[in-house]
C-alpha positions as CSV (number, residue, x, y, z in Angstrom):
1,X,-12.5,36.5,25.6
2,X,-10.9,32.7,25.8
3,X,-9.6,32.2,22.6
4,X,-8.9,28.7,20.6
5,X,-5.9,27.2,18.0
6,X,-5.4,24.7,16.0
7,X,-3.4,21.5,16.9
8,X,0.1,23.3,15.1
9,X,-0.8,26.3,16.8
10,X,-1.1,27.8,13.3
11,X,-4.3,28.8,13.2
12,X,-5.8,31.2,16.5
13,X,-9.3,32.7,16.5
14,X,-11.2,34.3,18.7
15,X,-14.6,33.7,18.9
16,X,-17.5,36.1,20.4
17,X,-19.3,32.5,21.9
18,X,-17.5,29.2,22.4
19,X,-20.8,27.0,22.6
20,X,-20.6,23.1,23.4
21,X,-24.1,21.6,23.4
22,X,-25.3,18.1,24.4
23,X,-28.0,17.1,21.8
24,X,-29.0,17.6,18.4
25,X,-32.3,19.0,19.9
26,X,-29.9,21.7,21.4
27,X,-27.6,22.2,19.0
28,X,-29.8,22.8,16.2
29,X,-31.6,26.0,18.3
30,X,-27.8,27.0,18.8
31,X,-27.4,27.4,15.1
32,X,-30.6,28.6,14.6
33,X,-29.5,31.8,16.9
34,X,-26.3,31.8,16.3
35,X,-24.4,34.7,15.7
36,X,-22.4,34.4,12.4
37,X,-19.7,32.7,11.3
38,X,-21.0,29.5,12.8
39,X,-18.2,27.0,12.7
40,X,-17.6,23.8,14.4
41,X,-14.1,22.4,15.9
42,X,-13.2,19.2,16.6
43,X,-10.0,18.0,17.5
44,X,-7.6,20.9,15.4
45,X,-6.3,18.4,13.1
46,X,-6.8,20.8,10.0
47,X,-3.9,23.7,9.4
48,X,-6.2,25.4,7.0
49,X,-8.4,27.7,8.9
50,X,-11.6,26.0,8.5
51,X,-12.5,26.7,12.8
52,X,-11.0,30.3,12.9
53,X,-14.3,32.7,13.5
54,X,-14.8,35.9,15.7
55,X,-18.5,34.6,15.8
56,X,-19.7,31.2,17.1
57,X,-17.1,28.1,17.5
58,X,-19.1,25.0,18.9
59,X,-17.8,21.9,19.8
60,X,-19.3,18.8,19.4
61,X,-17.1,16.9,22.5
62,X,-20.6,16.7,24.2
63,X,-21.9,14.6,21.1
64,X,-19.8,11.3,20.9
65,X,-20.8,7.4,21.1
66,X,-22.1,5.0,18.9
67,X,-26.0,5.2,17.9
68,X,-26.0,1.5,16.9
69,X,-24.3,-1.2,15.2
70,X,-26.2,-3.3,11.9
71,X,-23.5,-6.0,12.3
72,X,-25.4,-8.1,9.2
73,X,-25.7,-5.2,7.5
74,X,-22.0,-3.9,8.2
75,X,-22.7,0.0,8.8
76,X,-22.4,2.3,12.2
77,X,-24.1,5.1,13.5
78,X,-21.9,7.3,15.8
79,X,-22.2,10.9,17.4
80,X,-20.5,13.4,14.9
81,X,-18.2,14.7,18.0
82,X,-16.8,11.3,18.5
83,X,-13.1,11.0,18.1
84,X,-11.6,7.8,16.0
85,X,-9.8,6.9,18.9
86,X,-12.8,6.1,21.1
87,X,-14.6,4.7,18.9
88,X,-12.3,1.5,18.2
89,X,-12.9,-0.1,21.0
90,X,-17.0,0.0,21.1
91,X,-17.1,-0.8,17.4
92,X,-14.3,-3.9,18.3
93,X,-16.8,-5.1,21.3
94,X,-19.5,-4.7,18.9
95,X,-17.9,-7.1,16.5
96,X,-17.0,-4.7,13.6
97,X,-14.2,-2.1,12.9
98,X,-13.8,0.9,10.5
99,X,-12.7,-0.3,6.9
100,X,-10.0,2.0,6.8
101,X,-8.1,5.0,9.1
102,X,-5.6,7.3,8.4
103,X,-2.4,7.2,11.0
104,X,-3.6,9.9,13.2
105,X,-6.7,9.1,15.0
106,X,-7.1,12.2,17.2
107,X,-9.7,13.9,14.5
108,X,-13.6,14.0,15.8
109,X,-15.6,11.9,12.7
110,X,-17.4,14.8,11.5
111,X,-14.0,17.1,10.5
112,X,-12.3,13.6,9.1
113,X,-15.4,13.2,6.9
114,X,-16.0,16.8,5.9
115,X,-12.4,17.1,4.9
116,X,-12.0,13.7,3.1
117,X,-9.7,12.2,5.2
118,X,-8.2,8.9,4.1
119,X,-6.3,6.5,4.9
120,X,-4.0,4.0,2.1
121,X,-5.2,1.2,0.0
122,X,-5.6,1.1,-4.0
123,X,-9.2,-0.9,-3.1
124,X,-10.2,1.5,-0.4
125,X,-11.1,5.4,-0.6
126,X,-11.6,8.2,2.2
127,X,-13.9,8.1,5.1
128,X,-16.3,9.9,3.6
129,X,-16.8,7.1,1.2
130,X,-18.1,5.6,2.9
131,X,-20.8,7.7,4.5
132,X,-24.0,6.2,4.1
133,X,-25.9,8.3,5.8
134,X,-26.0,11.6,8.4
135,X,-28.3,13.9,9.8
136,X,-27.5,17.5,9.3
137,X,-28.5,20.6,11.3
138,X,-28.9,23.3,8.8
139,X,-28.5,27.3,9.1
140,X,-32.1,27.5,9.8
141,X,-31.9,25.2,12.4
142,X,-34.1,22.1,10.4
143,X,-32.7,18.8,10.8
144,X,-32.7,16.8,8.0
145,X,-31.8,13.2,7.2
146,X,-30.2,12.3,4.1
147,X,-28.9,9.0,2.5
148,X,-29.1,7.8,-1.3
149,X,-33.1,7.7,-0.9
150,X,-33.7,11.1,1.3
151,X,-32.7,14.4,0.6
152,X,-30.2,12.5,-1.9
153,X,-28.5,15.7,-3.6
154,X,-27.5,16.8,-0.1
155,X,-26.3,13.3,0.9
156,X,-24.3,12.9,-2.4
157,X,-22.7,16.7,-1.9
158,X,-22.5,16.6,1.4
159,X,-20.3,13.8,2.6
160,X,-17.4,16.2,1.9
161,X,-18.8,19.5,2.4
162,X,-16.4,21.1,5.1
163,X,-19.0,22.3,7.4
164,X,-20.3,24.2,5.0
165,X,-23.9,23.1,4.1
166,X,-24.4,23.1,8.1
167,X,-23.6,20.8,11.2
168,X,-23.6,16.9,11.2
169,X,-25.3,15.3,14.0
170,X,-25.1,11.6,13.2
171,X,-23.2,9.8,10.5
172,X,-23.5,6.4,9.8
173,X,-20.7,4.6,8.0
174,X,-20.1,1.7,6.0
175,X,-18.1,-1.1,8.7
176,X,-16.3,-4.2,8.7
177,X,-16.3,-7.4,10.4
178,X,-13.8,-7.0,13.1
179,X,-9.9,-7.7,11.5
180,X,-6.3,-8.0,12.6
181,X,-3.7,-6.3,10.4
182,X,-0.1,-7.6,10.1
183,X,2.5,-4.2,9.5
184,X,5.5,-5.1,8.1
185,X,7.9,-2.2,7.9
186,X,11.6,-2.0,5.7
187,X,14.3,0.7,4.1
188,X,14.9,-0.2,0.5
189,X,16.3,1.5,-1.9
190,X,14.4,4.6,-3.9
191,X,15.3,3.3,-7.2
192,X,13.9,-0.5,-5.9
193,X,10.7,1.3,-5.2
194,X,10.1,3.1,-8.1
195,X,10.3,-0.2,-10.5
196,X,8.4,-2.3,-7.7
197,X,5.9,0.4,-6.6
198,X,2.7,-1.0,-8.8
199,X,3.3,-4.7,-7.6
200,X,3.3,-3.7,-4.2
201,X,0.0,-1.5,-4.7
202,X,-1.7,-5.0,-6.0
203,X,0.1,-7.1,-3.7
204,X,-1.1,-5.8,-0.6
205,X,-4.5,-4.1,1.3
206,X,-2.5,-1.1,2.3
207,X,1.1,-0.2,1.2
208,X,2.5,3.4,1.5
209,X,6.0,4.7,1.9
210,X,8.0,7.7,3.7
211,X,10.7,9.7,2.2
212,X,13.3,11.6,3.2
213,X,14.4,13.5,-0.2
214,X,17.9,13.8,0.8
215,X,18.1,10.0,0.9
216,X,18.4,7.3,-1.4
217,X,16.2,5.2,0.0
218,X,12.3,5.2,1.2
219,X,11.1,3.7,4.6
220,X,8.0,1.4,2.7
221,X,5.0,0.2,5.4
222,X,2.2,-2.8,4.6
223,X,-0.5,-3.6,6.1
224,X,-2.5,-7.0,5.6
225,X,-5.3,-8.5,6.9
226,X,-4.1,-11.8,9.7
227,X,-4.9,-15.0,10.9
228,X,-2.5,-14.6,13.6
229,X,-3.5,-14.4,17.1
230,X,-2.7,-10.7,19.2
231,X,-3.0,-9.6,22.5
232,X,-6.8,-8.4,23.6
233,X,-7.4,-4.8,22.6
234,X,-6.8,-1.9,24.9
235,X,-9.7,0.5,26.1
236,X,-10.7,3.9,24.7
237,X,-8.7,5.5,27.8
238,X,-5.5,3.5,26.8
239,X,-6.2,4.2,23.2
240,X,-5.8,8.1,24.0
241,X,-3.3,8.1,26.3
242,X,-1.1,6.0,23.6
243,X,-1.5,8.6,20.8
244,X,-0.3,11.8,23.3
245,X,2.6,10.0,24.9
246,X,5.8,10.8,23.5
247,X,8.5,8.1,23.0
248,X,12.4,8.1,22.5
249,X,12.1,7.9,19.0
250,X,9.9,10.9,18.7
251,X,12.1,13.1,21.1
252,X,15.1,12.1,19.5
253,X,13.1,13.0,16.1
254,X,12.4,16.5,17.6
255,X,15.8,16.9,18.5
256,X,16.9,16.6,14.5
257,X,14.0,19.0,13.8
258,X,15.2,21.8,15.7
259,X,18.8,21.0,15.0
260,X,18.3,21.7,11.3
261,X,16.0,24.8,11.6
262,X,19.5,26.0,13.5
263,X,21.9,24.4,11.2
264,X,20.0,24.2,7.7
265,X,23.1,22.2,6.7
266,X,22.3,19.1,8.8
267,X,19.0,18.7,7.0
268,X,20.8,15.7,4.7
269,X,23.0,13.7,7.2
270,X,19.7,13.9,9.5
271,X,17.5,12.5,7.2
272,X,20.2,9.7,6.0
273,X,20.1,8.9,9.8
274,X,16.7,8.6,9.8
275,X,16.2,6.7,7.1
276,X,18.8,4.4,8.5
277,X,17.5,4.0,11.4
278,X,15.3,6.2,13.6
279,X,12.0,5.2,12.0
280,X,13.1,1.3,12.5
281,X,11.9,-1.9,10.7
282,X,10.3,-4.9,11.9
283,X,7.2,-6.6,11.9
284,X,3.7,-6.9,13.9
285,X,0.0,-7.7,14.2
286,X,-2.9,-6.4,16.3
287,X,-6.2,-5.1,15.5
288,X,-7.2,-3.1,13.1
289,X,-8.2,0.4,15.3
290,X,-4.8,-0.3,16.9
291,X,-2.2,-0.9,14.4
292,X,-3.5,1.9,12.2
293,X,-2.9,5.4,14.2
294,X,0.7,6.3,15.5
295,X,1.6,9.0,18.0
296,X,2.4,12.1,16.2
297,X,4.0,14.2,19.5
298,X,5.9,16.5,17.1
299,X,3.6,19.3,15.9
300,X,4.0,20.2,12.3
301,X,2.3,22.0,9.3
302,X,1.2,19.9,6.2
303,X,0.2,19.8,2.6
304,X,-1.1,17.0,0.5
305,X,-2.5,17.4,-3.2
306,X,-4.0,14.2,-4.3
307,X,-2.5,13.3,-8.2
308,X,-3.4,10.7,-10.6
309,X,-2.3,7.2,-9.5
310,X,-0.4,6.8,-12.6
311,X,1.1,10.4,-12.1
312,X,2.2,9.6,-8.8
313,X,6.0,8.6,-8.7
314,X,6.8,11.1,-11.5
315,X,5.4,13.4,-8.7
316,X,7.1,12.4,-5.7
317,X,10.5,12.2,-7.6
318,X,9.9,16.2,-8.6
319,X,9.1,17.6,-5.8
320,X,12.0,15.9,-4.0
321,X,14.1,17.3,-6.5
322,X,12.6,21.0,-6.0
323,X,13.4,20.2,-2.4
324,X,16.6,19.4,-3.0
325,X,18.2,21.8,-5.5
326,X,16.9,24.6,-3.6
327,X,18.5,23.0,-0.3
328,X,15.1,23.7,1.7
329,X,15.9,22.5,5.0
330,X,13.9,20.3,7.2
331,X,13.5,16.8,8.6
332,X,10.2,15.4,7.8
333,X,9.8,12.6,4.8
334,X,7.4,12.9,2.2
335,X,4.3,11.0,3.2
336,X,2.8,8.8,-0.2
337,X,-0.4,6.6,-0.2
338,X,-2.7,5.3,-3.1
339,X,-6.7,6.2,-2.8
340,X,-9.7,4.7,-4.7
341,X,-11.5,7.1,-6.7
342,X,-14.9,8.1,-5.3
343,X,-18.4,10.1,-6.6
344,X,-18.1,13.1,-4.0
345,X,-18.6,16.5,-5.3
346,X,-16.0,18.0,-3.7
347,X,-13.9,14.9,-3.0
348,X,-10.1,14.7,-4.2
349,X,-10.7,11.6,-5.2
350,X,-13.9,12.3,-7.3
351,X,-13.9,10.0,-10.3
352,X,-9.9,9.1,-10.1
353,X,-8.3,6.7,-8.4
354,X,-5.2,8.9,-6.8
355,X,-1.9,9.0,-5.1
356,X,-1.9,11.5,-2.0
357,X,1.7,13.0,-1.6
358,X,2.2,15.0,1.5
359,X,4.9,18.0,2.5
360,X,5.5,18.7,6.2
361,X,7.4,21.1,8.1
362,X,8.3,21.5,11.8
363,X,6.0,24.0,13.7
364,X,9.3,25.7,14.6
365,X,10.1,26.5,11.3
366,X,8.3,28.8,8.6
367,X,6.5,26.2,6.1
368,X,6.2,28.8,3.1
369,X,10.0,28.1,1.8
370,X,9.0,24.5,1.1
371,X,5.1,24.5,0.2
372,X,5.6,27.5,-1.7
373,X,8.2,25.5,-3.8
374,X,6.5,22.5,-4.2
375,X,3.1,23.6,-4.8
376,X,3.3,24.1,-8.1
377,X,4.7,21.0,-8.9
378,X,1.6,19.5,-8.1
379,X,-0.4,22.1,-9.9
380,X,1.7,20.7,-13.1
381,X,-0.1,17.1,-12.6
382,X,-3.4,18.0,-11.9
383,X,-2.9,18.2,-8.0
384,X,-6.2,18.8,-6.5
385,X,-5.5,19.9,-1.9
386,X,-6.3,18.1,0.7
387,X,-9.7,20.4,2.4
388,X,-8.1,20.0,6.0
389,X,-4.2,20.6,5.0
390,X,-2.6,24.4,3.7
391,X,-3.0,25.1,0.0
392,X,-2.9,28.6,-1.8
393,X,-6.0,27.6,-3.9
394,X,-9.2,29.4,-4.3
395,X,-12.8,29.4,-5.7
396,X,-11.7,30.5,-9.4
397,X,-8.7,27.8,-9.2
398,X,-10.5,25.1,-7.5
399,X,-13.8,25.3,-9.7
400,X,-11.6,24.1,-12.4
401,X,-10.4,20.8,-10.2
402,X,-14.0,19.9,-9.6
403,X,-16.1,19.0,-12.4
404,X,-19.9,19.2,-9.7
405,X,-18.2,23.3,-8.4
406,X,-21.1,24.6,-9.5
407,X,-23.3,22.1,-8.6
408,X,-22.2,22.2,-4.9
409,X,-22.4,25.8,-4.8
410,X,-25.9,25.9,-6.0
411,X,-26.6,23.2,-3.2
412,X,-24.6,25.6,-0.5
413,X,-26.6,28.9,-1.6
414,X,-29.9,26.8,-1.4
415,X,-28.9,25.5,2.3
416,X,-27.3,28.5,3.6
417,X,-28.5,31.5,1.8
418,X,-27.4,34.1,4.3
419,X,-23.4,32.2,4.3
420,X,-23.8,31.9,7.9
421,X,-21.2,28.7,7.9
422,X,-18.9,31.2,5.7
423,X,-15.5,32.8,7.4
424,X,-13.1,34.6,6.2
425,X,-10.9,32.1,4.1
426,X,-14.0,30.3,3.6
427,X,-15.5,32.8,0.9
428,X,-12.4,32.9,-0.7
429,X,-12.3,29.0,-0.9
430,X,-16.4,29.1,-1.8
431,X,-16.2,32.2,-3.6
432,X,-19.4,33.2,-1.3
């Protein structure tokens, strides 16, 4: 039986049926038959085992375009299968562009909303924020349409629901006008950043910063919405291609990674380097869809809690210092961005505006040293995980995170009474 992984190679399963259909006419008598647990993969962008069954894995790579574009009334309907990447370009040529990405864009729309993926941006919150509407295939195999004024419990749950109340279709999302970004990129010191770090929040549409723990300075990144002109935007093919294509600066990158899985002891100098240098300064502007994503060619593992915004630096500063006092070796920088609080059930961003820190590790490297360490730091402030990225959580710990837990569980029973779209981790994390 052909099996499947994840994009880190983490997570492997092997699934009795590895299904693929071509309409929601189709894929809904697929669930409907399905043998059990029914789960959906997109691109493999989530460590946590949300695709690993020995049941039904469908993909939705069959299912991708854009429906149609309101361009007065600034919202998008697109396949759930489709991938960020290709979208860009339609949405562009239709005159709008998504309000906000996060800097990978290889995730299919229906696992970046499901999982509350987000990008940066005190004003802006997750993609599945702004869902304002989708069409879900349940368990049964009933489609149903929801949005603020149909099945509205299930649209205000459901937006980030992890595939558990059943299989989007169609999502429609809240758009922009199309917009250039300016990115403006700099080293400066850690201390700098700390006293500055609430003025630059205000000061710009997206700011977020990189660092390396062992250093004593942060790699900070805006983004801004331009007047200037930029070259015409690249094609969906181009758009992929650019995002698996590994550069000098990411081999070079791999290099350090490896060295200091062999050498723990180089984890500092490398990361000084780094900061120095490797991830580089500068300035540019194109379009939105474009400036956003960069290519991440060095496979990792990740975890990101979400914190209060105010909570934030404290946060960042203590988990470095875990990482540092217990010399845990490893290259990667700490990853932190702002989010705008939400009403989601099961969003980490539901009713507080947040800072997102995020922990990585090289895929050559066992992750549990450092996430084990730093885990509970975030616990201390309130830290609720990002759905796609590895957290030790369960039901009885998350249900005190989430003030609607019971709520969306209700909802999930009601939907899915026989816990078809339940695996393995997936009843621990649901408590089904």
């Amino acid at each position: 039986m052909k099996g499947w992984s994840n994009w880190s190679g983490w997570v492997r399963s092997t699934p009795s049926a590895m299904l693929s259909p071509a309409s929601e006419g189709e894929l809904a008598g697929i669930v409907r038959d399905a043998r059990g647990p029914v789960r959906v993969v997109g691109s493999g962008h989530s460590f946590t085992p949300l695709c690993q069954t020995d049941g039904t894995l469908l993909s939705l790579d069959r299912m991708q375009g854009i429906v149609g574009v309101d361009r007065a009334a600034c919202r998008a309907t697109v396949r759930a299968g489709s991938k960020i990447h290709a979208l860009g370009r339609p949405l562009h040529d239709a005159g709008v562009g998504l309000k906000n990405q996060g800097d990978i864009d290889r995730q299919a729309i229906a696992g970046a909303v499901g999982t509350g993926t987000h990008g940066t941006g005190p004003t802006l919150g997750s993609l599945s924020s702004e869902v304002q509407a989708f069409r879900l295939v349940t368990a049964q195999g009933e489609v149903l349409a929801c949005s603020p004024t149909e099945n509205a419990e299930i649209w205000e749950g459901g937006r980030t629901s992890l595939g558990v109340l059943g299989v989007f279709s169609e999502i429609t999302l809240g758009v922009a006008p199309a917009y250039r970004l300016k990115e403006r990129n700099w080293v400066m010191p850690a201390a700098d950043c700390w006293r500055q770090i609430g003025q630059l929040k205000d000061a710009h549409r997206h700011f977020e910063f990189f660092w390396f723990p062992m250093a004593d300075a942060v790699v900070a990144k805006t983004l801004d919405v331009t007047d200037e002109p930029v070259r015409d935007p690249i094609d969906c093919a181009r758009m992929q291609a650019r995002g698996e294509q590994g550069s000098w600066d990411q081999r070079v990158f791999e290099t350090g990674c490896q060295a200091a899985r062999l050498l723990p002891g180089l984890s500092g100098p490398l990361q000084r380097f780094f900061t120095r240098g490797a991830m580089g300064a500068g300035e540019r502007a194109r379009w939105s869809h474009e400036i956003f994503p960069s290519a991440r060619t060095v496979l990792f593992n990740e975890m990101e809690y979400s914190v209060p915004a105010a909570n934030g630096v404290d946060c960042i500063r203590e988990v470095a210092e875990v990482i540092r006092s217990r010399n845990i070796s490893g290259v990667f920088p700490i990853e932190f961005r702002f989010v705008k609080a939400d009403d989601i059930w099961l969003s980490p961003f539901y009713k507080r505006d947040a800072a997102t820190i995020s922990v990585h590790q090289y895929t050559g490297q066992d992750y549990k040293p450092l996430f084990d360490a730093v885990e509970p730091v975030f616990w201390k402030y309130g830290g609720r995980p990002h759905w796609g990225k590895l957290h030790s959580l369960r039901a009885g710990q998350l249900s005190r995170l989430y003030p609607m837990w019971d709520r969306f569980q209700a909802l999930r029973r009601r939907l899915d009474p026989d816990a078809k779209f339940l695996n393995t981790y997936l009843r621990d994390v649901m408590g089904g």
